[in-house]
C-alpha positions in Angstrom: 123.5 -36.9 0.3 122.3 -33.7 2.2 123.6 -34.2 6.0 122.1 -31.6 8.8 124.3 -30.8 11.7 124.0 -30.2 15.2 126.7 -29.8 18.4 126.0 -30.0 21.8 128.6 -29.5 24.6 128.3 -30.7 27.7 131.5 -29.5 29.6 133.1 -30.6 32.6 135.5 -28.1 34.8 137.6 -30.0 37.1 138.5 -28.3 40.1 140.9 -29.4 43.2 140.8 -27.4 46.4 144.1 -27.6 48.9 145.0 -25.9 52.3 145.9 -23.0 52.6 149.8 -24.5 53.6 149.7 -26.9 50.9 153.0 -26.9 48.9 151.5 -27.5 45.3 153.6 -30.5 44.3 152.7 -32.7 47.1 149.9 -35.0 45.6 151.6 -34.9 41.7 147.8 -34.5 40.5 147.1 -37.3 42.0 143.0 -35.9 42.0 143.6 -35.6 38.1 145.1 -39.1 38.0 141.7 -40.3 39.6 139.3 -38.4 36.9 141.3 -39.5 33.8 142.0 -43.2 35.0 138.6 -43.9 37.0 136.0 -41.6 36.7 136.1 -40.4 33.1 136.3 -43.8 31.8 133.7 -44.9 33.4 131.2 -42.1 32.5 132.1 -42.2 28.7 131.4 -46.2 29.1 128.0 -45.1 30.6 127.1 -42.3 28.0 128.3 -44.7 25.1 125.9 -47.7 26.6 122.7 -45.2 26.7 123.4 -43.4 23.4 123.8 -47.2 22.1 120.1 -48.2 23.3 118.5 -46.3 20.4 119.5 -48.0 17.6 117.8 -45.8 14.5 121.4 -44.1 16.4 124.9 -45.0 15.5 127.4 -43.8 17.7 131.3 -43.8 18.0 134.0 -41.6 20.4 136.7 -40.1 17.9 139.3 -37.7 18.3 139.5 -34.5 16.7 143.1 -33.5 16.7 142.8 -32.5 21.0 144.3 -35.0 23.3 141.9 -37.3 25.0 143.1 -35.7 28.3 141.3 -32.2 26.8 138.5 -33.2 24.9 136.1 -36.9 23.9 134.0 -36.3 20.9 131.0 -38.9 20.7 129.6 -38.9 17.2 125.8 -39.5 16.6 124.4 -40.0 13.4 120.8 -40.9 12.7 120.1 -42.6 9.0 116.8 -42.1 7.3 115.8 -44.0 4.6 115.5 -43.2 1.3 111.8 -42.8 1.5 112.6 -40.1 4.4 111.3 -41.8 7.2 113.6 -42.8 10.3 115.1 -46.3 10.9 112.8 -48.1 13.7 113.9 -47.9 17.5 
């Protein structure tokens, strides 16, 4: 089977601003804590739901060897039939 391959990144860069008397240790991440607990979750949810309404579309998260605190991989793959055409939406 001959595959084709594209990856697209779209990259988040977290970013937590204190006082200028703020100790460092204070909050234990506690703004980190809230993206990997609430927020994160519920955007992957949301991106895996709208990937999931085209269905000529399969698509699954998988890990690559990072931890899941670093890096989500979602995996697309489109199947054409044997005649070359695309699957129906």
């Amino acid at each position: 089977m001959f595959e084709e391959e594209k990856t697209f990144v779209l990259r988040f860069n977290l970013v937590a601003g204190f006082p200028e008397d703020y100790d460092g240790d204070e909050d234990e991440y506690a703004w980190l804590h809230d993206w990997e607990t609430r927020i994160k979750p519920e955007l992957l949810k949301t991106v895996v739901a709208s990937l999931r309404a085209h269905p000529s579309w399969s698509v699954h998260v998988r890990n690559r060897g990072m931890a899941a605190t670093d890096e989500v991989e979602v995996a697309l793959e489109k199947t054409f039939s044997t005649d070359g055409r695309s699957l129906p939406e």
